[in-house]
Every structure is written in C-alpha cells, then in structure tokens.
N, C-alpha and C positions, 0 to 999 in steps of 0.2 A: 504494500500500500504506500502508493509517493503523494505528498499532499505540499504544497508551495502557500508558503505564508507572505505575507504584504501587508507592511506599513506605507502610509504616504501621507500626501496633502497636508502637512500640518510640518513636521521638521522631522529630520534622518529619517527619513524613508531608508528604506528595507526591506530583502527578499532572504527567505530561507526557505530550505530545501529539510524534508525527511523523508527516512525510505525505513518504514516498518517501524518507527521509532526512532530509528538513529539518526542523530543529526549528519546531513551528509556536507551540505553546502549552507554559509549567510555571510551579506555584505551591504552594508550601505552603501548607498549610489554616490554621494556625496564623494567617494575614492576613484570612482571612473569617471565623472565629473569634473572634478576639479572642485565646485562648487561645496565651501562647509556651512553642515546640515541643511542639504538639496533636500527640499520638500516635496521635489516634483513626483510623477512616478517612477517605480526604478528600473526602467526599462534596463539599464545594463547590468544590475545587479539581479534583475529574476534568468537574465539570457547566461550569465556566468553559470546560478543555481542550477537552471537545465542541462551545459554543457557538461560541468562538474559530474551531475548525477546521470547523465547517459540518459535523458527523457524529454519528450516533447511534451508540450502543453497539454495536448488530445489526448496522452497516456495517464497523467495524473488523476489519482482517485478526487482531488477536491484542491481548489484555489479558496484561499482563506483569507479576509482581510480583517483587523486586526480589533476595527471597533463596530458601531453600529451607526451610520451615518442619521437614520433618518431620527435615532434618539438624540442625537446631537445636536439636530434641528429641533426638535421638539425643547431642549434646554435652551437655545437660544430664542424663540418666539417667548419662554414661557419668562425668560429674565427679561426680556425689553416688556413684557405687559406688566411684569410686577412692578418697573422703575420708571414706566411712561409718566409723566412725556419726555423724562431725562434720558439721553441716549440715541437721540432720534439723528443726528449726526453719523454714528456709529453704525446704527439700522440700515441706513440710507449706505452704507459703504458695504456691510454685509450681505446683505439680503439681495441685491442681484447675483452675485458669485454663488450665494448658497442654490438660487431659485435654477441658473444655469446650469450649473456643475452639480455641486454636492448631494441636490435631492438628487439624483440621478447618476449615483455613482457607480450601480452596479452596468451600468450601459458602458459610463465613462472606462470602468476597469475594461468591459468587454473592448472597445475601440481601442485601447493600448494593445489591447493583447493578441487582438487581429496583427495589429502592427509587429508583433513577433512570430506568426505566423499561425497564432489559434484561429481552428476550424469551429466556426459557431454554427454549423451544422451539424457538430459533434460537441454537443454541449459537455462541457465537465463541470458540475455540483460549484457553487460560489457561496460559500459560508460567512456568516458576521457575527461573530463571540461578541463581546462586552470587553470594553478598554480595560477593564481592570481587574477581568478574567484573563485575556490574553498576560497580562501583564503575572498574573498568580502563575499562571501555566508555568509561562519562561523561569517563573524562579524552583517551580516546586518538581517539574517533570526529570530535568535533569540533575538535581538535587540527590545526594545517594539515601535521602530519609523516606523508610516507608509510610512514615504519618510526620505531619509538621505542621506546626504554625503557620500561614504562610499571611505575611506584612506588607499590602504594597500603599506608596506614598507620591503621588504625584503634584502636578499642577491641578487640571481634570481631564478625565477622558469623556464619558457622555452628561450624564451628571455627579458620577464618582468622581473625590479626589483623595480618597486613601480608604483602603477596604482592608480588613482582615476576616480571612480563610480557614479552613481545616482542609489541609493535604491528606488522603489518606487511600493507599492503593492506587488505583488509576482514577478515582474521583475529587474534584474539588467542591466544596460549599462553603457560596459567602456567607457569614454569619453577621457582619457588620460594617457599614459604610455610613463613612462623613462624605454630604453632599456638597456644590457648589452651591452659593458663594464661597464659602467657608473651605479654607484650605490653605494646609501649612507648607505646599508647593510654592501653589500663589503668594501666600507671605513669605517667603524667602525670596522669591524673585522681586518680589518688588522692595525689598532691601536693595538686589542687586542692582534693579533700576536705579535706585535714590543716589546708591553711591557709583554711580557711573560706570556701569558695567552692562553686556548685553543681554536681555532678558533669553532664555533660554539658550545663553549659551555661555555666560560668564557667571556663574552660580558657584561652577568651582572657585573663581577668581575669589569672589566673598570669601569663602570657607577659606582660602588659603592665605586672605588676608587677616580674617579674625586674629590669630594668635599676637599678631603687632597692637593689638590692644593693650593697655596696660590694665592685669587684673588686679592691682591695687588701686586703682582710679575710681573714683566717687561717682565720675560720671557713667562708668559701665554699671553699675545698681542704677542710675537715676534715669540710664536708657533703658533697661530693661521693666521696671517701676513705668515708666512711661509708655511701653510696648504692652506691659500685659494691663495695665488701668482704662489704656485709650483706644487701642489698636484692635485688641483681643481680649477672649477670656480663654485661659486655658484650663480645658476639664478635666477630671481626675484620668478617666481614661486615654485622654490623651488629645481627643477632639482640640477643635478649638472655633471658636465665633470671631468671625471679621467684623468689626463697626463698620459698613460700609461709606461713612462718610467721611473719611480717609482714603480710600479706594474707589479707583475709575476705570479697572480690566474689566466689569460686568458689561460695562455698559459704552462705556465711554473710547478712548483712540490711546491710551496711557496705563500706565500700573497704578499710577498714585493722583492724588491731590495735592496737587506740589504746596500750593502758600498754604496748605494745614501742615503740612509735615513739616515745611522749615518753624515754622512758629511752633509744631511739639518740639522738636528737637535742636533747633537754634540754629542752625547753617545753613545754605542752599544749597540743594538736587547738586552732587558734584560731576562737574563733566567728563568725556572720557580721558582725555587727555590731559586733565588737572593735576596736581600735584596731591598726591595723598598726607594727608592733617593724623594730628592725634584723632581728633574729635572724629572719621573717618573709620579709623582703625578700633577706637573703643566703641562705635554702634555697631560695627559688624563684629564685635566679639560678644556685643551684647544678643544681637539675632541668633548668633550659633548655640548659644547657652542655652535660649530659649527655645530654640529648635531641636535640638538635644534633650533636653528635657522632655518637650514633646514625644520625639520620639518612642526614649525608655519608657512613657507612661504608655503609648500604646501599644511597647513590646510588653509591658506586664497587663493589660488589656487581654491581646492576643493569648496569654497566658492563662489568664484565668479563663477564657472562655473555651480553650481546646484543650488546655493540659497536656502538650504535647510537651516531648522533652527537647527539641528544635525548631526553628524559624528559617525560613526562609524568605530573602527578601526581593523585590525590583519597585519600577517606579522612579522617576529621574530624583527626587530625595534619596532612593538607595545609593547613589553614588555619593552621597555626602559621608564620604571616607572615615572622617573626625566622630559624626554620632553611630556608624557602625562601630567602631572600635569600642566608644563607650557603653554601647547595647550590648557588645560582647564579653565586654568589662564588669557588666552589672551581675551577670551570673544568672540570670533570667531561666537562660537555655543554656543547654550541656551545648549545643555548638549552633552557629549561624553558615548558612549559605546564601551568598547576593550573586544572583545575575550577574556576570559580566557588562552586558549589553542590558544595562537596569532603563535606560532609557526606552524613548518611543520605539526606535533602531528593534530593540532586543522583543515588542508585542508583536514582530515577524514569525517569530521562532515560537513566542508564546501561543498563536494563534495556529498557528499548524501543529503545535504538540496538543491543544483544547482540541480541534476537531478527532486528531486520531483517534486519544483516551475517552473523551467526551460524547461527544457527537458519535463516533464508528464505536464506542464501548470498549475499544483494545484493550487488553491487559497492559499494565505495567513490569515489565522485568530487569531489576534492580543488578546489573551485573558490574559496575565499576565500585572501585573503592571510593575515592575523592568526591567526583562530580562525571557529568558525561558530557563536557563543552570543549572536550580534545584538547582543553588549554586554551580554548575561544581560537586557534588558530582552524579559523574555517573559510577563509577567504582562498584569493584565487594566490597560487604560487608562479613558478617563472623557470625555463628552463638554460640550460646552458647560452645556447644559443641567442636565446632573445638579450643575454648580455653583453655578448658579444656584438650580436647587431647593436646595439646603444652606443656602445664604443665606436664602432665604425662609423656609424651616425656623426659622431662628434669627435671624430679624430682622438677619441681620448689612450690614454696609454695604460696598463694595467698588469699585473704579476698574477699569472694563474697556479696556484697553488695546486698540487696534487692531491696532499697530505692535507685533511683538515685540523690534526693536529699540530703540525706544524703552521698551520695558520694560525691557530688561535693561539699559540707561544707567539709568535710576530706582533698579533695586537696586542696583547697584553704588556707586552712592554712597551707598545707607542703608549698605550691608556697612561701608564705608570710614567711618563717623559712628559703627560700633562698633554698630550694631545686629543683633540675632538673628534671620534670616529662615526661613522655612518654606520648601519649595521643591518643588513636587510639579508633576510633568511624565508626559506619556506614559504608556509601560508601566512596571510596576512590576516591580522587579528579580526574580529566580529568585536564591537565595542569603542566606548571612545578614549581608551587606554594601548600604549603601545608596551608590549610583552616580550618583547626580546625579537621579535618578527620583522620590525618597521619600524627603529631605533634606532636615538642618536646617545653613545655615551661615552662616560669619561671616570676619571678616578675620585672615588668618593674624600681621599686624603686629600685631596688639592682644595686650600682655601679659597683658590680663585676660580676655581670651575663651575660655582652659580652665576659668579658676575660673566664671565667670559661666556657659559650656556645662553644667558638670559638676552646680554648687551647685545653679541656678537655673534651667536648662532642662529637664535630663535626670534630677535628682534621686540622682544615683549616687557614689560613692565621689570624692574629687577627688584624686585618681591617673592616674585612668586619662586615656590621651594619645587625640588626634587626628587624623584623617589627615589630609594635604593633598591636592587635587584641581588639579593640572595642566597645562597645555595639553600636549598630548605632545611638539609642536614646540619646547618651551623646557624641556624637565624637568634636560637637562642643567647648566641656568644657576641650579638651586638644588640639586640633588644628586648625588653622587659616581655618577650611574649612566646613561647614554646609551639603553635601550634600553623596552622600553614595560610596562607594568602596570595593565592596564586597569582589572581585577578586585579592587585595594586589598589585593593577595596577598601582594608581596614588601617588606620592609623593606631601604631603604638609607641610608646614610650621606645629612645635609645636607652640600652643599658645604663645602670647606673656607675658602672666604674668606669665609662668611656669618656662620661660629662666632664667639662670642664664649668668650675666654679664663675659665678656669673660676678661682674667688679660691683662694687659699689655706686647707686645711681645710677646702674641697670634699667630700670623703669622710669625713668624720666628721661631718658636717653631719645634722639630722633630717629626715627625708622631706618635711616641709612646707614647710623650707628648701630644699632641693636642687627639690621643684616648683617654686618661684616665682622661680628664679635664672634671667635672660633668658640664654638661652644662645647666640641665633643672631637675627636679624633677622625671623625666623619666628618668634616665639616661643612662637606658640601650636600650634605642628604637630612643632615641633622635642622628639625623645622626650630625656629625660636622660642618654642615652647619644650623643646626638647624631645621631640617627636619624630616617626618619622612614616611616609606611605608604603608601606610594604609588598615590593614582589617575591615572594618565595619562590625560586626557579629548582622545576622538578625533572630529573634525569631522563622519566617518561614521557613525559608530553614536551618538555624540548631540550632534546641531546644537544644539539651545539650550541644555544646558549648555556646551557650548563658547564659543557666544552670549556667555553673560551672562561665563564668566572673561574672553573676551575684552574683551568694557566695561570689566571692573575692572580689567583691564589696561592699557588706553588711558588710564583714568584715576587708575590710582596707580603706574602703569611696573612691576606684580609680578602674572603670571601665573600665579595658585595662589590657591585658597582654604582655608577649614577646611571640612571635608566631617563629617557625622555622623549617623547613622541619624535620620530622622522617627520618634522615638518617647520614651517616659520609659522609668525606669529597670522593668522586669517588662512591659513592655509589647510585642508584636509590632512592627513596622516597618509604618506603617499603610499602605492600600492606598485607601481612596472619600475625595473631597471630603469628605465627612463624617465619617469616622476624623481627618482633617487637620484641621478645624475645631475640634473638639471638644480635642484634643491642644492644638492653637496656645490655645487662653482657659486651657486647666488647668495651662499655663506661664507663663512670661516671657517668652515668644516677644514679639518688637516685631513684626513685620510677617509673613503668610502671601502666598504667591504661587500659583495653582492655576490652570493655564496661564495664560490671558492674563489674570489676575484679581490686585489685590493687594487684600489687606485691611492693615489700618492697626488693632494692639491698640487704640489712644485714641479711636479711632471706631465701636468695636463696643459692644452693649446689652449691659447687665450681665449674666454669665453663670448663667442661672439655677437650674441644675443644680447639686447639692445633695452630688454623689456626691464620691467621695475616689478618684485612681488608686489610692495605697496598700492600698485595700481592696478594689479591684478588680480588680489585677493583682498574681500571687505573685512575692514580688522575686525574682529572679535571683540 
C-alpha cells in the first residue's frame, strides 16, 4: 500500500512518500526551489517522492492532504462575523483567494497533479485528516512507543491550535483541544513580530535570543507580570486566553496592536535591522518562561489524562528546543519523542501515516529501537557523477578521495586549523535542521568560530548560537544529559566541569560582551546561558558523519563539532552538488566536501557570477 502525503498553500509545503508503513521518501519544495518556506505546491518534491519510491500517481493506494480546507473556511467566515464590522479590510483581501482557490482545492490539487502526469480517469482516493491529527500522526507513528501521550502545539490549523492525544497501537484519539483565537503559537509569534523578526519563520531567532536577557533584571518579572495580567490568562492545564484587544492576526493584516503594546511594555515594535537593546533581550526571555511554562503544564495535562509513560511531540512550538529540554527535564514522562519535521513540512508525512493506520485500519508494527525517521535523512541524494558534472560546470578543481577514511583524517585536521568546511553527504535531511547531510562546520574549541560562522559565512545576526554534533557514545562527557537527540530538538545544560566561571558584572554587561565571554571549553556551541542544542550522531543512521567526528576525535581527544545548516542567511538548506558549490565561493567557506570530493577555496577559478545572495534571497 503507497499512499503520498501533501502539505501546501500556507508555508513548507511538502510531499512524503510511504510504502506499507515505511517511510520511503519526504522533502520540502522550498530545496528544489530555491524559495525559503515555498508555500506553493510541491510539485518537485511529490515528483522526487514518486521517482524515489519506483510509483506513479495512478499506482498509489491514496493522495492525502494534510488539513481540511473547507473547515478552515468555515473558521474564517465564523471569526470575521464574530468581530464585524472590524476586519473588513482583511475580508476584502481574503475572501477572493479563498472563494477562487481554496474552497476548491481538491480540483486545484487535481490540476497540479495532471500537470505530473495523473490520469483523472483513473481516479486514486484524495483524503483530508484534520491539521492536528496529521500533525499527532507524524509524531506518534514513527515514535518507537506502543501507547503515548501525544502533545501537539501550533499557530492553528482549522480551528485547532494545540491538541493532546492518546497514541495507542495503530489508533489515535483526540481527547482535548484549545481553539482559535486562543493560542500559545500565535502568542509566540507575535512576540517574534514585536521584536523584529519574521512571523513564521524567525520564532527560532526569539528563542535563541531569550537567554541574552538578564535573569536578574526586574524588568523580566515586570514583563512577564504584564504578559500574563494583560495579554493572557494562563490555565492550570496549560491553555491559555488571548485578550484580543492586543491582537490583530484574527482579523486584521498584523500580529499585534502596535501603540497598545508599546505603551504595555515601553518601547517601539523593533525593526528588522535594529540594533538589539537590553529591554529586547529581557521580553523575549520573558515570553520563553512563559511559554515554557505553558508548555510543562500541558505536558502534565496530557499526563493526567492518558497516563501514559511517554509523549510525543510536533507542531511548529515543538521545535522550540529550550521548552523541550525543560518538559524532559521535569520528569513528566520516562522519555519524549519530537518530530523532526514538527512543523507544517512534517503534517506531509503525518497525513499519509493517518490515512494508512486510520482510515485503511493497518496495523502498526513497532520494529526499530530509536525512532523510524532513518535519521530524517529522506530527501533526495547525489551520485558521483553529478559532482563531477558541477565541477566541470564551473571549472572548479577538487581531490577525489578513494578512502573515506582517509578523508575524514584530512578534514579533521582542517576543522582543528580553524577552518570552515562545507559538508554534504547522502540524503538530504526532511526538516528544518541540518544533521550532518547539508552542513557547514567547524571546531567547537575555537572562540572565534561563532563570530566568523555568523559574520562571514552565514551573513546573519551574531547572536545567534550553534549546535554541537556528538558522538552519542560520549554526549554524556560534555553535557549534563545521558540520553540521545538525534534530531538537534532538545537543549541541555554543558557539563559542569567544562564551564568557565562567569567575571563579575556579568549581567549588566552588553550583549556583545556577554557573546564573546568564553564560557566553557566549547566555546563556540556553548549558548550564554550555558546551554547547549544537541545533535547526538549515531553510527547507524549516519556512518560518515560519525566517521569524520570520530577522526576529530582521535585527533584533538573532543568528540563534538559545530554543526550548522548548509546555507546563508534567506536562503533554503541547499540540497545538489550544485546549490553546495555555488553557496561555498558566495562565502568564506575555506574548504567544501561532497562525498568523496574536497575542494580547497585557494584552488578554485575566480567566481564569475555576478549575482548578490542578498538580492536573491528574502532575508528571514
């Protein structure tokens, strides 16, 4: 039984492939595009899933898309009549596109799919789960729990914006859901709005700025004091009530009411390109508390109501790294599992494992230890050849390795000389985390490998922190946490004998000071809170990254690198020899690796291309 899942229309669209249960193929489009999080349809990410899985359209038991369209409209007519006549600007922008398109989208899906060569005289079954069923699916199907909690936390999908589940055998049952308005997606994003960052796609950026808050600061109690008296009421279980007259995503063309929120909180909406402030850094440490919070109340929520001894999580809140850690930290559940692809991307995969187990009734059969996400490397891979063509293309010049063990003693010693390497392997990740697949990295010892990463490779803000990548056998021997994170999901503590003691008026200190204060022997992975995002790199699901940390292990005694998306700042997470090429001369990059290939920056022809990322990628 092959069944193709589809996200779209809204952001990361994605296609995923299963054959009998197993995941075979997923990819967001947004990597054959160019375009980051292409909403369109994914026409070249369901043609990959086909190719991949040996099937044409006409063969598939069922094409699945991921929510219910016409419930979605039904939440939008039902929110402009409850707010009329406010919102009639908004209406007037919506309501053609919906009346064109979206009420009509199982035609629309039909007309893409002709265009890949579906016979709609040979109809195949077209399925619509519920957004946050599909969204339960993705976390609990591939999950190795025969019964589980299952948490999910969004913006919204129809009128859900976070539901908790009972996983158990091949069935799900929702047991409880907080509706729109109301939703602690939407209030995280409209923090990220406030403080000048992209709604639905700079969420991380927030979370990764919190920590530069000062928690001694008077004013992080007086923002949060302010968030939950004015903003919200946060419920035992976990819920939470938006005052809508703060907020204009219901209705309105905005996340917020901008002159209420400067006059609750004293400063103005900061722009993208602003300078980040104290007062910046301590409301976004204030939201994360209070997000966090949230959360752990609705993982003891989900607790009490299934009594399950695990959780599993998605929902684009499950990527908030920092209150995974903490849910896992609480002791709640004997263990959590998050979607890789917790995002919209990942309700592809959810929606074609609901129709198998669900809808066709299939059994579930539990045969992996870990998880069954292959490591998330489900994307499309690359063969010799097509690197070679790249090269020729571009005149470039390159050392073809026989040996991949003696390639990954070569890189490890460039890492360890402080050098920036490209690092492209295999399949390319499903998710919006680079795994060792579609990676750029460098040596976790070097104090200047943030600034250098940030400034001069990646071109993005130099704030934002690093993760470190693992061996999973040694994770224990540099942070406070013994058990595995494949997926760069969970944040925990670095060791405690690694830290270095923080000086005196530390917390008064400016953001640029408090970045460059080496605070552990990692000093480029180590977050300022003494944190860090964890990849645990496993021998089986990926031999040559393991490979190569183990060289740089052998050869500087420290089994960990700096791990960080293959891409600039607006750019997707690149996926051909050719995306990787192109990327590596429009940086700093010193050395690219693409399987058994290195190239060397000082040995390539001058870059002849003319073009700018900046103007060809919308920044983030």
């Amino acid at each position: 039984m092959k069944i193709l899942g589809i996200s779209a229309f809204y952001h990361d669209s994605a296609a995923a492939l299963i054959d009998n249960g197993e995941i075979v193929a997923a990819a967001q489009e947004e990597r054959f595009t160019r375009k980051k999080h292409d909403p369109g349809f994914p026409s070249n990410a369901v043609q990959f899933c086909l190719e991949y899985g040996g099937v044409t359209l006409n063969q598939l038991d069922a094409i699945v898309f991921y929510d219910k369209p016409l419930l979605k409209f039904e939440r939008l007519l039902e929110t402009y009549y409850a707010f009329a006549p406010k919102g009639i600007r908004s209406f007037i922008t919506a309501m053609p596109v919906w009346i064109k398109e979206k009420m009509f989208l199982k035609r629309l899906i039909n007309e893409e799919l002709v265009k890949l060569g579906y016979d709609k005289k040979k109809p195949v079954k077209i399925l619509f789960p519920e957004h946050h069923l599909s969204h339960a699916a993705s976390a609990f199907y591939p999950s190795p729990y025969e019964k589980a909690a299952i948490l999910t936390i969004d913006g919204v999908g129809e009128w859900a914006t976070a539901s908790i589940c009972l996983g158990e055998g091949k069935d799900i049952t929702i047991l409880k859901e907080l509706r729109f308005p109301h939703s602690l997606g939407l209030l995280y994003s409209a923090f990220t709005y406030f403080l000048g960052f992209r709604v639905n796609s700079g969420e991380y950026k927030l979370m990764g700025l919190a920590p530069y808050g000062n928690p001694s600061s008077p004013d992080v109690d007086r923002y949060m004091d302010i968030i939950l008296k004015e903003l919200i009421e946060l419920k035992e279980d976990g819920s939470v009530w938006l005052n809508q007259k703060y907020f204009d995503y219901a209705t309105g063309l905005k996340m917020v009411n901008e002159p209420e929120w400067e006059r609750l909180f004293g400063f103005k909406k900061r722009n993208p390109e602003d300078t980040l402030e104290a007062e910046h850094c301590n409301l976004g440490l204030a939201i994360q508390r209070v997000t966090e919070e949230a959360v752990i109340r609705m993982g003891r929520e989900a607790k009490r109501l299934t009594g399950a001894e695990y959780l599993c999580m998605a929902g684009g809140v499950a990527l908030n790294c920092v209150s995974n850690g903490k849910i896992q930290k609480a002791g709640i559940f004997k263990d959590v599992f998050i979607q890789p692809a917790a995002g919209d991307a990942g309700g592809a995969l959810g929606a074609a494992q609901a129709a198998y187990h669900i809808f066709f009734g299939q059994e579930r059969n539990i045969t992996w230890k870990n998880d069954n996400m292959r490591g998330s490397y489900l994307g499309p891979t690359f063969s010799d050849l097509d690197v070679e063509l790249t090269a020729k293309k571009y005149g470039a010049t390159y050392t073809r390795f026989e040996d991949f063990k003696e390639l990954s003693k070569e890189v490890a010693q460039l890492l360890s000389e402080g050098n920036v390497v490209g690092w492209v392997q295999g399949r390319m990740e499903f998710g919006p985390r680079a795994l060792g697949g579609r990676s750029i990295l460098g040596d976790p010892r070097n104090s200047e490998m943030q600034k250098k990463l940030n400034l001069k490779i990646k071109y993005r803000e130099s704030f934002r922190p690093f993760a470190p990548s693992v061996l999973a056998e040694n994770c224990a021997e540099y942070f406070d946490y013994d058990g595995i994170s494949p997926y760069m999901l969970l944040v925990h503590p670095v060791a405690e004998e690694r830290r270095n003691p923080l000086p005196a008026g530390y917390d008064s200190m400016d953001l640029r000071n408090k970045l460059y204060y080496e605070r552990s022997d990692l000093p480029s992975i180590t977050h300022i809170d003494y944190s860090a995002r964890i990849q645990t790199v496993h021998k089986e699901t990926n031999p040559r990254y393991w490979e190569l940390i183990n060289a740089f292990k052998e050869l500087t005694g420290y089994a960990v690198i700096v791990n960080t998306s293959f891409n600039v700042r607006g750019e997707p997470i690149v996926s051909t020899p050719n995306d990787s090429y192109r990327c590596f001369m429009r940086t700093e990059m010193d050395y690219l690796v693409v399987g058994n290939y290195l190239f060397d920056k000082r040995k390539q022809p001058e870059w002849q291309e003319k073009d700018n990322w900046q103007e060809e990628f919308v920044l983030d």
